[in-house]
C-alpha positions as CSV (number, residue, x, y, z in Angstrom):
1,X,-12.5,-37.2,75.7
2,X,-10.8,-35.0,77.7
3,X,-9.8,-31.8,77.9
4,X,-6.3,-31.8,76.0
5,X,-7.6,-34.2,73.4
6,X,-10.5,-32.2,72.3
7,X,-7.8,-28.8,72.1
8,X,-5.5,-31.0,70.0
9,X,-8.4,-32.3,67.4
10,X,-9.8,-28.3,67.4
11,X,-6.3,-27.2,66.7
12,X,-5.5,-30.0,63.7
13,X,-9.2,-29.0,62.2
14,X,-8.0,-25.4,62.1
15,X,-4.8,-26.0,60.7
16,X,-6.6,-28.2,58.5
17,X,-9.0,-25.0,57.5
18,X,-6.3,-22.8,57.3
19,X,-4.4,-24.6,54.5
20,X,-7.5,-25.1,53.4
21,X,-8.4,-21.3,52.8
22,X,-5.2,-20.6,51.7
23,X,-5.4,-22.6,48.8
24,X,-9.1,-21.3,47.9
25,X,-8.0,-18.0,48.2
26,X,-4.8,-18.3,45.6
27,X,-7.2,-20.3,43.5
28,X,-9.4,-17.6,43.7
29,X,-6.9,-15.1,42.5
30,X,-5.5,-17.2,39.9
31,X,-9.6,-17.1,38.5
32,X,-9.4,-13.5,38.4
33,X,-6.4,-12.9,36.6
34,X,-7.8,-15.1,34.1
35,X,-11.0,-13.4,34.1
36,X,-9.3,-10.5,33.7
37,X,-6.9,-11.7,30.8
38,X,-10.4,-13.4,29.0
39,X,-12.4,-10.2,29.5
40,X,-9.2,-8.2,27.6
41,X,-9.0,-11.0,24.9
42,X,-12.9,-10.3,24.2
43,X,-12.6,-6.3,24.3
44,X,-9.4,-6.9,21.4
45,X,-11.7,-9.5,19.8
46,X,-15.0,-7.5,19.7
47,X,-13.0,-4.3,18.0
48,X,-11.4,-6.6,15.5
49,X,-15.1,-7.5,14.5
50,X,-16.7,-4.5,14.4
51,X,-13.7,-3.0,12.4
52,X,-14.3,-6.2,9.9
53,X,-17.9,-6.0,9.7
54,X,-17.6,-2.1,8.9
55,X,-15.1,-3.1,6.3
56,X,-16.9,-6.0,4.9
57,X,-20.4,-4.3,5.3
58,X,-21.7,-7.5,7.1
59,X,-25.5,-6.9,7.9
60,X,-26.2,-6.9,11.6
61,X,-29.7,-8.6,11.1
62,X,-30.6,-12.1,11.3
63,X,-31.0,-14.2,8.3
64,X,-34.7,-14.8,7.0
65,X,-34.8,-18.4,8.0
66,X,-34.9,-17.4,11.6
């Protein structure tokens, strides 16, 4: 190959690449907002179960059979 062909097939890899990180990376982000959104969702979730099991006076132990 020459010269100029091997600069053209660098450059398309790297364009390649580049699209290709771009996409990672706003996939990436996506994941943590959603992280973020699943972690808040527990947080609201674990209170509402503490507040029932105080409520309903739910024993924190396991059952015998374990």
């Amino acid at each position: 190959m020459d010269t100029e062909a091997r600069f053209i097939a660098l450059e398309t890899k790297i364009a390649y690449m580049e699209d290709f990180i771009a996409k990672l990376q706003e996939e990436a982000v996506s994941n943590a907002k959603q992280i973020e959104i699943l972690r808040e969702e527990n947080k609201i979730l674990a209170g509402r179960y503490e507040e029932l099991a105080e409520n309903m006076d739910i024993p924190s132990r396991k059952p015998p059979h374990y």
